[in-house]
C-alpha positions as CSV (number, residue, x, y, z in Angstrom):
1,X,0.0,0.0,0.0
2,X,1.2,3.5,-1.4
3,X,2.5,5.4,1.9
4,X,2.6,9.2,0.8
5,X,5.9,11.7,1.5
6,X,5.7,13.2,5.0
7,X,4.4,16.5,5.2
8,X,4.9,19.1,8.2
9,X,1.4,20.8,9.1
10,X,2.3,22.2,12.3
11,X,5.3,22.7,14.5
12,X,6.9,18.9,15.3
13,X,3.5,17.8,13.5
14,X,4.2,15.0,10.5
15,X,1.2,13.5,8.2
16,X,1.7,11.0,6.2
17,X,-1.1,9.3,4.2
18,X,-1.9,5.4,3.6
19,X,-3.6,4.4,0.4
20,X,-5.1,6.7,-2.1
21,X,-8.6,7.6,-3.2
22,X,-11.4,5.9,-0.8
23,X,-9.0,3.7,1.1
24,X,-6.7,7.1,2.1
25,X,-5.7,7.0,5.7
26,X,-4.0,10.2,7.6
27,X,-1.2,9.3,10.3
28,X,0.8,11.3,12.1
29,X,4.8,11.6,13.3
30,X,4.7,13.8,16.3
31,X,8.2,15.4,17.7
32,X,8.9,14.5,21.7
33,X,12.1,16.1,22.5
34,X,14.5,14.5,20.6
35,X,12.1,11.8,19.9
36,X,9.0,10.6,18.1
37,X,6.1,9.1,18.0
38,X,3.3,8.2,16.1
39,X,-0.6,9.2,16.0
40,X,-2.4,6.4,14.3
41,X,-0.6,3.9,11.6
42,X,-3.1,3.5,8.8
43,X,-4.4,-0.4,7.4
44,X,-2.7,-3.7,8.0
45,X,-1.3,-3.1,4.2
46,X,0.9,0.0,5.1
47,X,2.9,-1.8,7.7
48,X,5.9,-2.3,5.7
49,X,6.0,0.6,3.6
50,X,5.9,2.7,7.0
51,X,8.5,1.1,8.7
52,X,10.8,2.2,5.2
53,X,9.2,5.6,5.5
54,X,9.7,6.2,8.9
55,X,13.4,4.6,8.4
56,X,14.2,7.1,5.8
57,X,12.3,10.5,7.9
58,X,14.2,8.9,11.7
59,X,16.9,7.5,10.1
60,X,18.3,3.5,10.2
61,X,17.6,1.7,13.7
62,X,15.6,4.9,15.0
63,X,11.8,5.0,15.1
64,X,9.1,6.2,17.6
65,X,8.9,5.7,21.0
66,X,5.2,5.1,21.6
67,X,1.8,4.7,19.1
68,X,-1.0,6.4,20.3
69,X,-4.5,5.4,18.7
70,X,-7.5,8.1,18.2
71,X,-9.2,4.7,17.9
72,X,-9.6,0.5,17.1
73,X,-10.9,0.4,13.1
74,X,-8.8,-1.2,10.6
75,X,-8.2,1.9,9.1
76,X,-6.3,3.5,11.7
77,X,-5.1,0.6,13.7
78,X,-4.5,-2.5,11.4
79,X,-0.8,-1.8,11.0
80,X,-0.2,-1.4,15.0
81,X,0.5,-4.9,15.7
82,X,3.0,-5.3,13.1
83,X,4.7,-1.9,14.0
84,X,4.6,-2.6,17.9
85,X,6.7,-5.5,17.5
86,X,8.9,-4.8,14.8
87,X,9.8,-1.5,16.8
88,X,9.6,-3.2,20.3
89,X,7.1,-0.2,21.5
90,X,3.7,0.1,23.6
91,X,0.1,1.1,21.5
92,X,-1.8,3.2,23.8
93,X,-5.9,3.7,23.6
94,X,-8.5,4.9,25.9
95,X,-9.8,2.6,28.4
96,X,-13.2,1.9,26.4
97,X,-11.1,0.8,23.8
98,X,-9.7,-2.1,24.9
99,X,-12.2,-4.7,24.5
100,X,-11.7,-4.0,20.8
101,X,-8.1,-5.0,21.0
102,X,-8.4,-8.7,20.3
103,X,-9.8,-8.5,16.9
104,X,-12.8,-9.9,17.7
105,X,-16.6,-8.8,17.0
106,X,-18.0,-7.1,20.1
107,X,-22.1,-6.5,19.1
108,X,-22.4,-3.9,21.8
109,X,-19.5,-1.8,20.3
110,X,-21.2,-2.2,16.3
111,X,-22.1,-0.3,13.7
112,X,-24.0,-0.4,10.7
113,X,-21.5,-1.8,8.4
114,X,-20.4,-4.7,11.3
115,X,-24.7,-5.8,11.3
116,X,-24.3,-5.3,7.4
117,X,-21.6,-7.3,6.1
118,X,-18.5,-7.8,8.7
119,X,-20.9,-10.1,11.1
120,X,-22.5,-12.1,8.4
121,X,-19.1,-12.6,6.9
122,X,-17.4,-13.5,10.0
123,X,-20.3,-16.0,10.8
124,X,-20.0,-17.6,7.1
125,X,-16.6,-18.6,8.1
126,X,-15.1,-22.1,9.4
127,X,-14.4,-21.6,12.8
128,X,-11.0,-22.2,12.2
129,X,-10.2,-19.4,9.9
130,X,-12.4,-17.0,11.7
131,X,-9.5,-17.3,14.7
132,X,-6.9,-17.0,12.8
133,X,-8.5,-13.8,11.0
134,X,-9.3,-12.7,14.8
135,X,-5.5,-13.6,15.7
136,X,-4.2,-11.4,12.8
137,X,-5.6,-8.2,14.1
138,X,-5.1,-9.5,18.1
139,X,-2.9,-6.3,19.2
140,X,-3.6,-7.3,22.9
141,X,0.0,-8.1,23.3
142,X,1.4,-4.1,22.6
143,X,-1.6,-2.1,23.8
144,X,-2.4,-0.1,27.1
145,X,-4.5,2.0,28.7
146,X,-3.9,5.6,28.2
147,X,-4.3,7.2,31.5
148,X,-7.2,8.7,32.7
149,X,-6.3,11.9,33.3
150,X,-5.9,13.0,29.4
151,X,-1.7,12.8,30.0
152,X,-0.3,11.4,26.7
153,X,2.9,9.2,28.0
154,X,5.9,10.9,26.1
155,X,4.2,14.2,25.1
156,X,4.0,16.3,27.9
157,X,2.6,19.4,25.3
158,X,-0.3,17.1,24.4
159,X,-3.8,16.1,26.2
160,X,-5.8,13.1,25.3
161,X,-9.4,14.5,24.8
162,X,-12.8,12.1,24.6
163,X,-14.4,11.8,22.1
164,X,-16.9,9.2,21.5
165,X,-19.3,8.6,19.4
166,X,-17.3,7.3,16.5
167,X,-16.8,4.3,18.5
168,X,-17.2,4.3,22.3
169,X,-13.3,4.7,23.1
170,X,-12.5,7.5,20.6
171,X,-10.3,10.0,21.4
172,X,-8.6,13.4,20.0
173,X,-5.4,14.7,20.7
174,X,-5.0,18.4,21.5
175,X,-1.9,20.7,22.3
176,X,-3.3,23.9,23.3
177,X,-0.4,25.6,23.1
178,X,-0.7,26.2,19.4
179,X,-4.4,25.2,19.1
180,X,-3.5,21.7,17.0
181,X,-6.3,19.1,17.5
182,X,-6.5,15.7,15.8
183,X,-9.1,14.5,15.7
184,X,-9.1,10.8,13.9
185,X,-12.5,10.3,12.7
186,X,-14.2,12.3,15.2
187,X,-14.2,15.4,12.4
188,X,-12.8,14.7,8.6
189,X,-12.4,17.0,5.9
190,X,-13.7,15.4,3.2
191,X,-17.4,13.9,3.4
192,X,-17.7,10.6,3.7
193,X,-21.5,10.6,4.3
194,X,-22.1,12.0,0.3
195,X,-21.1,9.5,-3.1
196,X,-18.9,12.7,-4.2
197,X,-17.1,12.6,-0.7
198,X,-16.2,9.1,-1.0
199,X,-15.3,8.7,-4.9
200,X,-13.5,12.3,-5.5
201,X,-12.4,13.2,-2.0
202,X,-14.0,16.4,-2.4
203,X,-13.4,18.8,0.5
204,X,-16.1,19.6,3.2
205,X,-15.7,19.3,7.0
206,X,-17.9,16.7,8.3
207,X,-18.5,14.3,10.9
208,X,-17.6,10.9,11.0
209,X,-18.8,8.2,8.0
210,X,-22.4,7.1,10.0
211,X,-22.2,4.1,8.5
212,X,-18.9,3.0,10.6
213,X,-20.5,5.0,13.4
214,X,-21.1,3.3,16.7
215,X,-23.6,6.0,17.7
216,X,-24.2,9.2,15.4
217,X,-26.0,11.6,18.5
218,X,-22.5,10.8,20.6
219,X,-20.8,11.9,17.7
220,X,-22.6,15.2,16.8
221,X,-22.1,16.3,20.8
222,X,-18.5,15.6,20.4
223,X,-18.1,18.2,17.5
224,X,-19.7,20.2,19.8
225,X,-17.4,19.7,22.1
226,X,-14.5,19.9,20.3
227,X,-15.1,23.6,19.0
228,X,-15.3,24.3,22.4
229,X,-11.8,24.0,22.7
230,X,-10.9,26.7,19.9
231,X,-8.9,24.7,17.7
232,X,-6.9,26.5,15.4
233,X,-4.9,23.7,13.0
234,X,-7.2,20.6,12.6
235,X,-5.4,17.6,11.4
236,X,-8.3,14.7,10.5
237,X,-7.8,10.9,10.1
238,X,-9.2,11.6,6.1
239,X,-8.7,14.3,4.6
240,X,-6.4,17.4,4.5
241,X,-5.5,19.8,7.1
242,X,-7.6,22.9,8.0
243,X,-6.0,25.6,9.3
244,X,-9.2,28.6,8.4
245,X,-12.3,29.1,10.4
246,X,-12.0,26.0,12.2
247,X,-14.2,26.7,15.1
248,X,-16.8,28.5,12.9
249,X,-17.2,25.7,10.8
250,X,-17.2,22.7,13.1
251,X,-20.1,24.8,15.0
252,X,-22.2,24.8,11.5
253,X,-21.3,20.8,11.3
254,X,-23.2,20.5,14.9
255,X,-25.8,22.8,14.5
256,X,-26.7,21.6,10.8
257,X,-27.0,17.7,12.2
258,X,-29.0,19.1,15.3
259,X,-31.6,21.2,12.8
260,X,-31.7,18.0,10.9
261,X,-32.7,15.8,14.0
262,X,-34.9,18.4,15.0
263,X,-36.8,18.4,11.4
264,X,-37.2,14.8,11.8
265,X,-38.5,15.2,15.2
266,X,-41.3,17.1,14.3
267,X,-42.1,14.9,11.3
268,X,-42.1,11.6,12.8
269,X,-43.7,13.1,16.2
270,X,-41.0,11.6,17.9
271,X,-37.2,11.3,18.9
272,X,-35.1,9.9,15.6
273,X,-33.1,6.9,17.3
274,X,-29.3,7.1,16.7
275,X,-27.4,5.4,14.0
């Protein structure tokens, strides 16, 4: 899988994209000192091309100290377990997170594509091969718990902010000092929810893909929540960097998706149940 050039968005702040088109992943190399480490590690395909990359951008027998999860979906975590071990480093999440870790289907933590196609796949399956497809993305060996109080081990600069919705353990990393948030797929900056989004990548800040969202009202309250903070550089798990009208614009995400649960409120005389 194509791993793009690393980019510098912010001060000590690295992307680096996995895949192209639909499949395109942000990560992120984040400065520590004289150190690094890494913000999410795209699919299981991008292992090896991101231990080159990272190689060439560190330099031979260097590479990060820590990777730090915004959360568990192939997309952002599939290379972890190969990068853990090849590196010999920890993979940190948030608590709720963790049941995740073993690769297994959890129906409680679900979302519209798992009830779709991912369960009735799985199920299809000889037992034997659903463990070993289970074992492949097992990365209960390298992760931890970040810890509770928001501290990011290794990045004294940086807070670990909730924000679920996405799935239940998903968080965003925030340095305040410059206003940088990222935000995995919390908040993306190309929409994922429109045909245009997905095929062309067109730009438009959004919130997460509601069809890979564990629940959709979580998610709106954490965009609210996140402009609360006052971002100034946003730096999403799909698309590029924003670095104009941040906080404007994900207040006009929230308040859109609350007018539209509102509309169908008062059409279907009652509540519209989350995604």
């Amino acid at each position: 899988m194509r791993v793009s050039e690393p980019r510098e968005i912010a001060s000590g702040v690295v992307l680096m994209t996995a895949g192209s088109g639909p499949r395109a992943a942000n990560l992120y190399l984040v400065r520590s000192g004289s150190g690094w480490v890494m913000i999410d590690c795209g699919w299981a395909g991008s292992a090896r091309p991101l231990l080159d990359a990272v190689e060439k951008m560190l330099g031979p027998g260097n590479a990060p100290a820590a990777i730090f999860l915004t959360h568990i979906h192939p997309d952002h975590s599939g290379a972890a377990g190969v990068l853990a071990r090849s590196w010999g480093i920890p993979v940190y999440v948030h608590q709720a997170e963790l049941p995740m870790a073993a690769g297994r289907y959890i129906p409680e933590f679900s979302m519209p594509m798992d009830r779709w196609l991912v369960a009735p796949f799985l199920w299809s399956l000889p037992t034997r091969a659903r463990r070993r497809l289970e074992a492949a993305n097992d990365i209960t060996d390298v992760v931890q718990s970040l810890p509770l109080s928001g501290e990011v081990p290794g990045l004294p600069d940086w807070v670990a902010v909730p924000a679920p919705g996405h799935t239940p353990g998903h968080v965003a990393y925030w340095r305040s000092k410059d206003g940088v948030l990222m935000t995995g797929d919390a908040v993306v900056t190309v929409n994922l929810n429109s045909l245009r989004g997905v095929l062309l990548g067109s730009p438009d800040l959004s919130g997460p893909p509601w069809y890979t969202t564990w629940n959709w009202k979580t998610s709106m309250d954490t965009v609210s929540r996140l402009a609360e903070l006052g971002p100034r550089v946003l730096a999403p798990g799909h698309g590029q960097p924003l670095a104009m009208g941040v906080v404007p614009r994900l207040r006009a995400v929230a308040t859109k998706e609350q007018a539209q649960r509102l509309a169908l409120r008062r059409r279907t005389g009652g509540a519209p149940k989350a995604a």
